[in-house]
Wavefront OBJ file of the C-alpha trace (Angstrom):
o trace
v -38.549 -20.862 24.402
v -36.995 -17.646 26.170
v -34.934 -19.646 28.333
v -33.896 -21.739 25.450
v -32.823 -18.768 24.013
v -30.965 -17.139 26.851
v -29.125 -20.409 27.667
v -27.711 -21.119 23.773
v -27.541 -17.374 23.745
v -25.319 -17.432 27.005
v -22.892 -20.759 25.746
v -22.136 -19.295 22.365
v -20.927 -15.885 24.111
v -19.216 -17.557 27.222
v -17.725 -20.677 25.742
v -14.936 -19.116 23.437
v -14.117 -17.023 26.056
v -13.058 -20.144 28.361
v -11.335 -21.564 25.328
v -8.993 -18.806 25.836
v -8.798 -18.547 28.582
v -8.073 -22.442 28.810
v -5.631 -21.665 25.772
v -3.569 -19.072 27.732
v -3.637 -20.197 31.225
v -3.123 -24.128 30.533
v -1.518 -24.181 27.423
v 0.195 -21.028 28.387
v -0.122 -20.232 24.449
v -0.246 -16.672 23.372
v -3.404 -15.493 21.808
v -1.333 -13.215 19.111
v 1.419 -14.081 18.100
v 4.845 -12.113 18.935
v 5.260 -8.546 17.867
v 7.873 -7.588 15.037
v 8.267 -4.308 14.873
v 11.911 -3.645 15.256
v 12.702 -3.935 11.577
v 13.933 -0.428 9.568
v 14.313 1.105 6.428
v 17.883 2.264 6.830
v 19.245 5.258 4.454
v 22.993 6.665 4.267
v 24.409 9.300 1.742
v 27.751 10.836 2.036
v 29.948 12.948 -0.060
v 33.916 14.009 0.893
v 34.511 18.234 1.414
v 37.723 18.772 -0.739
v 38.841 17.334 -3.694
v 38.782 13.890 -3.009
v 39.543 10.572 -5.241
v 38.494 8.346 -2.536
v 37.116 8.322 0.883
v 35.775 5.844 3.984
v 32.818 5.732 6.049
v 31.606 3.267 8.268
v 28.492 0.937 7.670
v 26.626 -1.352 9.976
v 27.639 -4.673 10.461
v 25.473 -7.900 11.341
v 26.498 -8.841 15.162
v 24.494 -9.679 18.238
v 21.066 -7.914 18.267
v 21.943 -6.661 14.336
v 20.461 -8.923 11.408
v 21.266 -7.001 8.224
v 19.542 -7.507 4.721
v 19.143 -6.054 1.374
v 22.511 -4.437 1.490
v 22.402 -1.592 -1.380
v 24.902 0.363 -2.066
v 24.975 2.874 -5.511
v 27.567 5.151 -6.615
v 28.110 5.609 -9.744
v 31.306 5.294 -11.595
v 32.969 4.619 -8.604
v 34.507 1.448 -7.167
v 33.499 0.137 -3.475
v 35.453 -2.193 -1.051
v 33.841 -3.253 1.306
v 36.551 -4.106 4.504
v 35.203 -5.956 7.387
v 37.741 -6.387 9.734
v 36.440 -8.240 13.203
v 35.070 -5.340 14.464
v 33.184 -3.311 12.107
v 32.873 -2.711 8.669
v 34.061 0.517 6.293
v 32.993 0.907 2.620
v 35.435 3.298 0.596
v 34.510 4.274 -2.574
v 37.101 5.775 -4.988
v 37.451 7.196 -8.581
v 39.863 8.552 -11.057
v 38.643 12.469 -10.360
v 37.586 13.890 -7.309
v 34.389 12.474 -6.020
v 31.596 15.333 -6.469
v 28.518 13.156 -5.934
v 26.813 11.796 -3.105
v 27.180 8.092 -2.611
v 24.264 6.110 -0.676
v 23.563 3.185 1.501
v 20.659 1.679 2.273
v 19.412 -2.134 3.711
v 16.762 -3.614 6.020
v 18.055 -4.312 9.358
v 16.328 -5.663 12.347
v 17.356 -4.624 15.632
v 16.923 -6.695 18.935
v 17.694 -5.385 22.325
v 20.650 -6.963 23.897
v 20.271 -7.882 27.860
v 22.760 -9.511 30.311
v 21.524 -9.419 33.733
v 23.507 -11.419 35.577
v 27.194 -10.515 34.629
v 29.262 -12.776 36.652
v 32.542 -12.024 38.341
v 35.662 -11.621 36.117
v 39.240 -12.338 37.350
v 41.227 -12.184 33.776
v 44.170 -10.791 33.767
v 45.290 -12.219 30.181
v 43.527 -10.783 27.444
v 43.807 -12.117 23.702
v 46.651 -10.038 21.414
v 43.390 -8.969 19.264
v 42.106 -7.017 22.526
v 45.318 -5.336 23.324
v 44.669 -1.897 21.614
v 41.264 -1.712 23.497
v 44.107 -1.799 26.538
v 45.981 1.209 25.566
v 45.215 4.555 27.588
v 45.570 7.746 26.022
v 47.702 10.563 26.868
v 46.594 12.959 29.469
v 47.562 16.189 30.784
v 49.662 15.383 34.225
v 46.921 17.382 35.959
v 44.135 15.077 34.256
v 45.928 11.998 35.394
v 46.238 13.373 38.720
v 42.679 13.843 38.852
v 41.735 10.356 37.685
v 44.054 8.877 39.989
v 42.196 11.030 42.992
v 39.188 9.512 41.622
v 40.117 5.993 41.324
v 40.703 6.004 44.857
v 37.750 7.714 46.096
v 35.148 5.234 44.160
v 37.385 1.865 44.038
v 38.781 -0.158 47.452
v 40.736 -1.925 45.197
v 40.330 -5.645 45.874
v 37.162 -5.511 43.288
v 36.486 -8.114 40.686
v 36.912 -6.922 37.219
v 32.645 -6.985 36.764
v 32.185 -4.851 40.072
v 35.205 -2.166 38.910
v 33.429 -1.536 35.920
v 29.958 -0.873 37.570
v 31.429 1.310 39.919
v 33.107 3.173 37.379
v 29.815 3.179 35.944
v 28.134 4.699 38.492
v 30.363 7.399 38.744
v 30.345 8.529 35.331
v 26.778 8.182 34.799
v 25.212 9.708 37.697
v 28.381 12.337 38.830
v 29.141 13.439 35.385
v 26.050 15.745 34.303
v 25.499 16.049 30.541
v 26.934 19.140 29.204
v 27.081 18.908 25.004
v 29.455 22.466 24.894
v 31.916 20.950 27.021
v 33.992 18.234 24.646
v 37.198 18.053 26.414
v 38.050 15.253 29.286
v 39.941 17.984 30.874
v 36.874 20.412 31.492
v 35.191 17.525 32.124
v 36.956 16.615 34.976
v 37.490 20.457 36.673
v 33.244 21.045 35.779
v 31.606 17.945 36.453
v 30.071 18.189 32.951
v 30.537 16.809 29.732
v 29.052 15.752 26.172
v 27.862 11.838 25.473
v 30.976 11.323 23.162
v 33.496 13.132 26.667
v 31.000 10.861 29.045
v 31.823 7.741 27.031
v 35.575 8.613 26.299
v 36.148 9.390 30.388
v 34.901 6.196 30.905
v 37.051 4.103 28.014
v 39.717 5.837 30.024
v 39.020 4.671 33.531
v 38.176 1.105 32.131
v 40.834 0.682 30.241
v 43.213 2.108 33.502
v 41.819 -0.845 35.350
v 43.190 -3.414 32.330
v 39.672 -4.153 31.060
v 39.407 -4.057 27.278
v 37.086 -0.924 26.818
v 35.874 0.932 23.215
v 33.411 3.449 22.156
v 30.738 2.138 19.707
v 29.222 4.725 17.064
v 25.389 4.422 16.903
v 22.311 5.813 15.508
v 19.559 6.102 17.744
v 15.903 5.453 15.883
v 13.696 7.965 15.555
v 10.447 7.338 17.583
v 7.543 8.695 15.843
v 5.868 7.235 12.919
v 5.821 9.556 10.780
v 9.152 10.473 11.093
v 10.601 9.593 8.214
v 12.172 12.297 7.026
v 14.049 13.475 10.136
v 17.948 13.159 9.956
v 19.362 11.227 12.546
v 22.633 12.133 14.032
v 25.643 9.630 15.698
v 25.450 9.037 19.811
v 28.038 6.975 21.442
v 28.529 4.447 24.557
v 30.744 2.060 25.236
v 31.045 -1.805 25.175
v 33.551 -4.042 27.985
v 35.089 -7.254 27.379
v 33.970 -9.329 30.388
v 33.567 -13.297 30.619
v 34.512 -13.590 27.352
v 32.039 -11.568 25.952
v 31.452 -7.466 25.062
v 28.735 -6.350 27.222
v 27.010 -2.723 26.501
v 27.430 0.269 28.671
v 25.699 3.587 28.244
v 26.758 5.906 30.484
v 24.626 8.527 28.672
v 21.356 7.191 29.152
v 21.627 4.615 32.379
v 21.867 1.247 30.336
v 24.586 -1.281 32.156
v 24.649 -4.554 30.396
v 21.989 -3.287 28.076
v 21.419 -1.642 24.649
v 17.519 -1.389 23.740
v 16.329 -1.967 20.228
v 16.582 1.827 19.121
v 19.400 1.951 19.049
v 22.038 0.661 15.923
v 25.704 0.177 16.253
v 27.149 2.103 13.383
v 31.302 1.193 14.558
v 32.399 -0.834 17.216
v 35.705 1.597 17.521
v 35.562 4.812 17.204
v 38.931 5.574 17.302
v 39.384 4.304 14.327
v 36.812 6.490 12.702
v 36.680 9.472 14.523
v 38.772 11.304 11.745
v 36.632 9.448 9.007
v 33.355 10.520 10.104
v 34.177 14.248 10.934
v 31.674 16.854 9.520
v 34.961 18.759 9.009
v 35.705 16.182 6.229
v 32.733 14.383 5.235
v 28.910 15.679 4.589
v 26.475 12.658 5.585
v 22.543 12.172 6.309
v 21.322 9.421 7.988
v 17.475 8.713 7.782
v 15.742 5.760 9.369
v 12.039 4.495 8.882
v 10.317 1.709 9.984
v 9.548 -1.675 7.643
v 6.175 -1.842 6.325
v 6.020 -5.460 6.736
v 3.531 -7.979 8.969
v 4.395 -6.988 12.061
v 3.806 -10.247 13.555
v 5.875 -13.236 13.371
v 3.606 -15.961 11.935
v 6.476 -18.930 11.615
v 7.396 -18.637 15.400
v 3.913 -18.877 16.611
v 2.969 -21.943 14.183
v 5.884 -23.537 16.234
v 4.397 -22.905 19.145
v 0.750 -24.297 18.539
v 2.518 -27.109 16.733
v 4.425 -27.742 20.126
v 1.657 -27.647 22.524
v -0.100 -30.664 20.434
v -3.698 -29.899 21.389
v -7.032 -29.828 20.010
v -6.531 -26.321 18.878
v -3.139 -26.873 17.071
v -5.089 -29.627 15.067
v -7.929 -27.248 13.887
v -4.982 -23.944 13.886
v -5.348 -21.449 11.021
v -2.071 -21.206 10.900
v -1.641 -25.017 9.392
v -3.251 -24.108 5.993
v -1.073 -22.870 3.095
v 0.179 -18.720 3.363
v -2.415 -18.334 0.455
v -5.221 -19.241 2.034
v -4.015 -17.755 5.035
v -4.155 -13.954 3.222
v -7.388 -14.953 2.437
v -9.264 -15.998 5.553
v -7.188 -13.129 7.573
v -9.326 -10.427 5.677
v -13.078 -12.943 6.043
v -12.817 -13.512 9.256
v -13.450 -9.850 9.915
v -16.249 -9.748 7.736
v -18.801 -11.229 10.423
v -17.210 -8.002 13.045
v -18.496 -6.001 10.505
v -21.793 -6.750 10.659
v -21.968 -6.813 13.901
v -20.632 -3.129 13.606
v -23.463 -3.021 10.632
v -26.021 -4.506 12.757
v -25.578 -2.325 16.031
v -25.957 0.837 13.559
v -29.167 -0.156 11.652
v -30.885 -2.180 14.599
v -29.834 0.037 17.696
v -28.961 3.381 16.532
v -30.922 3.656 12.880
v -28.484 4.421 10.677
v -30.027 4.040 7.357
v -27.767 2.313 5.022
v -28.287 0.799 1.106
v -29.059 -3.233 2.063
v -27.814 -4.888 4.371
v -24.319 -5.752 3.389
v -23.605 -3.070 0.821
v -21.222 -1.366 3.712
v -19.533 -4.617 3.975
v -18.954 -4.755 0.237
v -17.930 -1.208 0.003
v -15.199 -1.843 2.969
v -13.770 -4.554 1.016
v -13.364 -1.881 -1.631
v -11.817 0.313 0.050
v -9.158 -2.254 1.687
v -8.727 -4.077 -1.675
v -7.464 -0.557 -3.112
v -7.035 2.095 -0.423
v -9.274 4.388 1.417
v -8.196 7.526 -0.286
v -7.993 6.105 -3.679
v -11.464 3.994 -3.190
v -13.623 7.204 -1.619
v -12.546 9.378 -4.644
v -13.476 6.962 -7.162
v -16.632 5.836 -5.331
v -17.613 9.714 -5.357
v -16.974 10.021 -8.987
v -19.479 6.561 -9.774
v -21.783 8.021 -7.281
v -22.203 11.122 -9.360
v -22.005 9.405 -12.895
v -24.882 8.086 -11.155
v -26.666 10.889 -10.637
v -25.751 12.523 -13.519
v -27.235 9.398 -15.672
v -30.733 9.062 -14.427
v -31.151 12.832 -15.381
v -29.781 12.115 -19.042
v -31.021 8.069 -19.566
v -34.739 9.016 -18.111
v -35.383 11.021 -21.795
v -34.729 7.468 -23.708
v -36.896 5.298 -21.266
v -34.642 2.441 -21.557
v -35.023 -1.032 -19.407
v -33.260 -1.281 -16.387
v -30.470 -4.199 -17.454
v -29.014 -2.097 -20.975
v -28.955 0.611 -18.340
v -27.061 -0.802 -15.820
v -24.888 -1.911 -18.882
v -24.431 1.519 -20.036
v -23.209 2.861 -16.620
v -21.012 -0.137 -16.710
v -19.273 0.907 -19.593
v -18.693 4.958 -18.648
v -17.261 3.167 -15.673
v -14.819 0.977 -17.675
v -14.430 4.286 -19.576
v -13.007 5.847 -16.172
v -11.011 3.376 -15.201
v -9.255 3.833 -19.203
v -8.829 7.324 -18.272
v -7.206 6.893 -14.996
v -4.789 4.430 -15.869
v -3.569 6.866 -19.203
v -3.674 9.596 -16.560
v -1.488 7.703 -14.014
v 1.302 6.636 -16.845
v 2.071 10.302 -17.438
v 1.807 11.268 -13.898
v 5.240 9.687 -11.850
v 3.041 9.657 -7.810
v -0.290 7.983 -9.445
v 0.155 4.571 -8.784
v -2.212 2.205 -10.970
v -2.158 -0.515 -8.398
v -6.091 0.217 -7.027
v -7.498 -1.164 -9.999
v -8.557 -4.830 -9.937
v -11.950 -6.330 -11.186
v -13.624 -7.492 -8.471
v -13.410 -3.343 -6.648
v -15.191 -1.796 -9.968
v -17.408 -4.440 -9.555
v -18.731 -3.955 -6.028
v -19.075 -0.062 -6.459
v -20.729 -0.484 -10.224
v -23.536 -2.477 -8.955
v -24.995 0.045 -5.972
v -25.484 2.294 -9.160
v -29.033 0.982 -9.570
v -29.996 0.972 -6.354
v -29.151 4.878 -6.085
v -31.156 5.284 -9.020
v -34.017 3.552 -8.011
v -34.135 5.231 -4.798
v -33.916 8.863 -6.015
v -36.245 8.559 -8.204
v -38.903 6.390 -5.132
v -37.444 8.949 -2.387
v -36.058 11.790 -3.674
v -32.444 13.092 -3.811
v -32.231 13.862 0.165
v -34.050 11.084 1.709
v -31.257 9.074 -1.164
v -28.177 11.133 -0.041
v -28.828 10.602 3.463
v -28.580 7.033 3.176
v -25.725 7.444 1.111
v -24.017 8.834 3.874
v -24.951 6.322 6.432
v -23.252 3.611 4.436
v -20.350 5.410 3.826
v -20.058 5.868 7.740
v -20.470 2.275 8.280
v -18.137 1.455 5.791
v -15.565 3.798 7.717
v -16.627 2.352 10.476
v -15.555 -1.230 8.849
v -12.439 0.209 7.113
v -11.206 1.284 10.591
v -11.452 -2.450 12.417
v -9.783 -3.679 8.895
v -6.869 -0.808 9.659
v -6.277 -2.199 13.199
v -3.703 -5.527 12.521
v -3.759 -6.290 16.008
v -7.489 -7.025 15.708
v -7.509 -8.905 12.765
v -4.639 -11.519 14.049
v -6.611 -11.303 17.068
v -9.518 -13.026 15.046
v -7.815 -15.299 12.605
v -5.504 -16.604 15.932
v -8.919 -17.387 17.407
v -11.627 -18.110 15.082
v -13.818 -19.285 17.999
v -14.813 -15.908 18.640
v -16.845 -16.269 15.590
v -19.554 -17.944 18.467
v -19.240 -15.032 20.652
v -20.107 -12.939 17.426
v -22.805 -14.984 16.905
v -24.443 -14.862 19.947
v -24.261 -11.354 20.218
v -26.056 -10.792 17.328
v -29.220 -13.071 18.460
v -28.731 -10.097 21.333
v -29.268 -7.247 18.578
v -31.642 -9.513 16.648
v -34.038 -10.063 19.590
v -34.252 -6.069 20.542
v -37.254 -4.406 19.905
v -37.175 -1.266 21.565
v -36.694 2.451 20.037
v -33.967 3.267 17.819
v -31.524 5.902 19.263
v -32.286 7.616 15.891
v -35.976 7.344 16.826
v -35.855 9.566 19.802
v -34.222 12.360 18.095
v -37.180 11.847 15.198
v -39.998 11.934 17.426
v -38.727 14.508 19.631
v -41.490 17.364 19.078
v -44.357 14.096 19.700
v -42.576 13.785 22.707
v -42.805 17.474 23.786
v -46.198 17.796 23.181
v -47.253 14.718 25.124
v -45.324 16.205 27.861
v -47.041 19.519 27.701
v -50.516 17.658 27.037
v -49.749 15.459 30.161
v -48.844 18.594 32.153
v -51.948 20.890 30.711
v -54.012 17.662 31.913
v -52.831 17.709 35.273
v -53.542 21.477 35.899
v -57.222 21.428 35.573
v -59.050 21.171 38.085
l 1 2 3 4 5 6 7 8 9 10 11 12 13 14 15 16 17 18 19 20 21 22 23 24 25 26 27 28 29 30 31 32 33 34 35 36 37 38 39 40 41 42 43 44 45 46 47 48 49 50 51 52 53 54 55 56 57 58 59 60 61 62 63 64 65 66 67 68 69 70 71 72 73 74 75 76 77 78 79 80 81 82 83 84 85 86 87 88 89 90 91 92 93 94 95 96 97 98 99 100 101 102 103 104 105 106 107 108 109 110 111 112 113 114 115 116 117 118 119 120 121 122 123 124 125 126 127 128 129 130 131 132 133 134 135 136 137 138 139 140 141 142 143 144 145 146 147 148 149 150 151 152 153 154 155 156 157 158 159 160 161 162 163 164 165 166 167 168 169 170 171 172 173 174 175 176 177 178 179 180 181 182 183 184 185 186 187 188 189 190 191 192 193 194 195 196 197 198 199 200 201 202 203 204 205 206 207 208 209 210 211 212 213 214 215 216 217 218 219 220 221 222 223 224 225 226 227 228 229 230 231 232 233 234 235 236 237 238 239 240 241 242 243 244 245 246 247 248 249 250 251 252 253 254 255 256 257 258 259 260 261 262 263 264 265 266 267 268 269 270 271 272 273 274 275 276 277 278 279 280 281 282 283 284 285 286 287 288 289 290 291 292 293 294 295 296 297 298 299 300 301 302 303 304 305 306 307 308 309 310 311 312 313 314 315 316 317 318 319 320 321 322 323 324 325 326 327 328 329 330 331 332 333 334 335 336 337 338 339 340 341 342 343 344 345 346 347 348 349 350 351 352 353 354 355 356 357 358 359 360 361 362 363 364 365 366 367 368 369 370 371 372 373 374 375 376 377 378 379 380 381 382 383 384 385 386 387 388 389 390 391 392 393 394 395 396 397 398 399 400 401 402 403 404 405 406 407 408 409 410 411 412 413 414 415 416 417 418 419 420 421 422 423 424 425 426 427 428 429 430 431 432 433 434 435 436 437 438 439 440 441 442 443 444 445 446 447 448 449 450 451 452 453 454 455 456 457 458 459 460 461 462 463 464 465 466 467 468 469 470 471 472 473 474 475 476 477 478 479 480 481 482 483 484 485 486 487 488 489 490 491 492 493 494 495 496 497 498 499 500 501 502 503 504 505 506 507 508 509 510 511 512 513 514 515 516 517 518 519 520 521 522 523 524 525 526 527 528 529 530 531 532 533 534 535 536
């Protein structure tokens, strides 16, 4: 019978493990789908310094790596026009007085990094009459052409391809020029060695542009990296884009990208030449603030694709076939047998004493189905009503159902109060209340009661507290996404779950809570054994 055991024991661990391993290695599918998390909450507000009737400012425009939606812009009393030329795009509001109010911009965007690695050789010598202003060269001092001249020379031989002048203009600027933000003149620049990303970038527009390749400087907004960092104001950067092969490529001298522009970064203007007035804190007050999406971070459609394509057993029998209802639905069960494996390690290998067996499980639910702050507060305030009733409804004796009704009701009562609360109150939200939450944490009312008055309040509170840290414990796989598309991606692992719980099932050894309970026996057996051994 043992070895009947150990054998199903060992297939129903084992065997989903070689299903994905068969899944990723012969179907070469991916067990989660592909990561979206590149998708932000972008915020702009502006207002003109002076007495202005109208002003510009750029906005982002879709292009390569920029998808742009829910385009908002709100000013009131104002009219917007919105001018996209091929380039970029510039909003200008205007109004018959002077504009005293801040005017905003927000939309989703999602950002993808742009890559070209292998940038072939270019031998144009024609451009397109639309590229010939990203051909004209500045004025210089005599002394700074000079000096770029002296340069040219030093770093190009001269019979180059137009791809390999660029890079080794490149080079130069990005590893000879150090970054200096005080010094914002090309002419310090070149004496000093140093200079400022926007000088960096413009030094380079200049030598690109000297070597008759179509060169600009592109205004961007680098994201902000933390999570939390909503609230921090984000400032403009610059690098530069080339025309070669038909095609801008990206070049940031500033932070070592050639050919490349990661997905943190936001093209604001294509040309900054043609805003550099326009967005001047001398004439302009703007903040920028960027946040991440709160959306599913993981892009279901493209994956279904990809089971559908590999047209296999496991496409036939794929989650991701069913309708995006039931989807939802068996995204959040399929974690429900993790937790009781979680539930099952505490009660049958540490001894974490909990109220039955899957009240942790229900009281997870609860907290997902509203949130964990929101469900622990209320869950506090039932558990007390609780309390509070036995001591009152003991003097009238009453039967355990009209009982259970009447706590029922003060908790309907509750819920009435919270919701008039929340209406007055602008940051309550009234989204946490649903039937089926009140339900779960209304019915562990009797089982509290029962058990005070069978074990007392302490032996009661205690186990009070061990559910609630299981339920944590089950909250916390629920908070980790990654886990949960883990599971519904590969339901198989419901076996290994299964197996491992015949594991925990067939223990019967010594809880770890045991040891610490019987600790004194266990010194005095010790000191017994060791009194025992001294006599003679």
């Amino acid at each position: 019978m043992r070895k009947t055991i150990f054998i199903i024991t060992t297939l129903l661990i084992f065997a989903p493990m070689g299903m994905l391993l068969y899944k990723s290695q012969v179907l070469n599918l991916s067990l989660l789908p592909e990561m979206v998390d590149d998708v932000w909450n972008f915020h702009l507000t502006a207002r003109p310094k002076g007495d202005k009737t109208n002003f510009s400012f750029p906005i982002p425009k879709p292009g390569p790596g920029i998808k742009i939606s829910d385009e908002r812009i709100r000013s009131k009393n104002f009219e917007v026009f919105i001018d996209s030329n091929s380039d970029s795009t510039l909003a200008t509001w205007s109004a018959k007085e002077p504009i005293k109010q801040r005017v905003t911009y927000s939309a989703r965007i999602d950002l993808k990094p742009l890559f070209y690695k292998n940038i072939p050789k270019d031998f144009t010598e024609v451009y397109p009459k639309g590229l010939s202003r990203y051909l004209k060269v500045p004025t210089l001092l005599p002394e700074d052409n000079a000096a770029i001249e002296h340069l040219e020379k030093a770093i190009l031989e001269g019979s180059e391809d137009k791809t390999g002048v660029i890079r080794k203009i490149y080079y130069y600027v990005e590893e000879e020029i150090q970054r200096h933000t005080n010094i914002k003149t090309i002419h310090e620049t070149l004496n000093t060695g140093k200079g400022s990303p926007l000088i960096k970038a413009r030094l380079f527009n200049i030598m690109a542009r000297r070597q008759k390749v179509p060169s600009r400087i592109v205004v961007m907004v680098r994201m902000p990296k933390k999570e939390n960092a909503e609230h921090q104001k984000l400032s403009f950067t610059f690098a530069n884009e080339v025309f070669l092969n038909n095609k801008w490529i990206p070049i940031d001298t500033n932070r070592g990208f050639f050919g490349e522009r990661p997905d943190n970064f936001m093209v604001i203007h294509r040309n900054y030449e043609e805003v550099e007035k326009i967005i001047s804190k001398k004439k302009v007050s703007y903040a920028i603030q960027a946040e991440r999406a709160r959306i599913n971070r993981y892009n279901k459609a493209e994956f279904k694709k990809e089971v559908v394509k590999s047209d296999s057993i496991f496409s036939r029998f794929s989650l991701y076939r069913l309708p995006l209802p039931l989807q939802t639905m068996f995204t959040t069960i399929l974690l429900i047998p993790v937790g009781t494996l979680v539930l099952s390690l505490a009660r049958n290998i540490i001894g974490i004493p909990t109220f039955g067996i899957f009240t942790p499980i229900l009281l997870t639910l609860f907290f997902k189905e509203t949130s964990f702050g929101f469900g622990l507060l209320f869950f506090s305030v039932v558990v007390a009503i609780g309390i509070g009733q036995r001591y009152v409804l003991d003097k009238f004796y009453l039967l355990a159902v009209p009982r259970l009704s009447i706590i029922l009701t003060l908790v309907i009562m509750l819920m009435i109060g919270y919701s008039l609360f929340s209406t007055d109150i602008a940051f309550v939200s009234q989204k946490h209340l649903a039937f089926f939450p009140i339900v779960i944490v209304t019915t562990n009312i009797e089982r509290l009661s029962i058990m005070i008055t069978e074990e007392g309040v302490f032996n009661t509170l205690k186990t009070l507290f061990g559910t609630l840290v299981i339920s944590v414990l089950g909250y916390s796989l629920y908070s980790i996404h990654a886990l949960e598309m883990f599971m519904f991606t590969n339901p198989e692992l419901l076996f290994t779950i299964i197996g491992l719980l015949i594991l925990i099932g067939k223990y019967k050894g010594y809880r770890l809570s045991e040891f610490l309970r019987f600790r004194d026996l266990v010194r005095q057996k010790k000191k017994l054994e060791s009194a025992s051994n001294d006599l003679p």
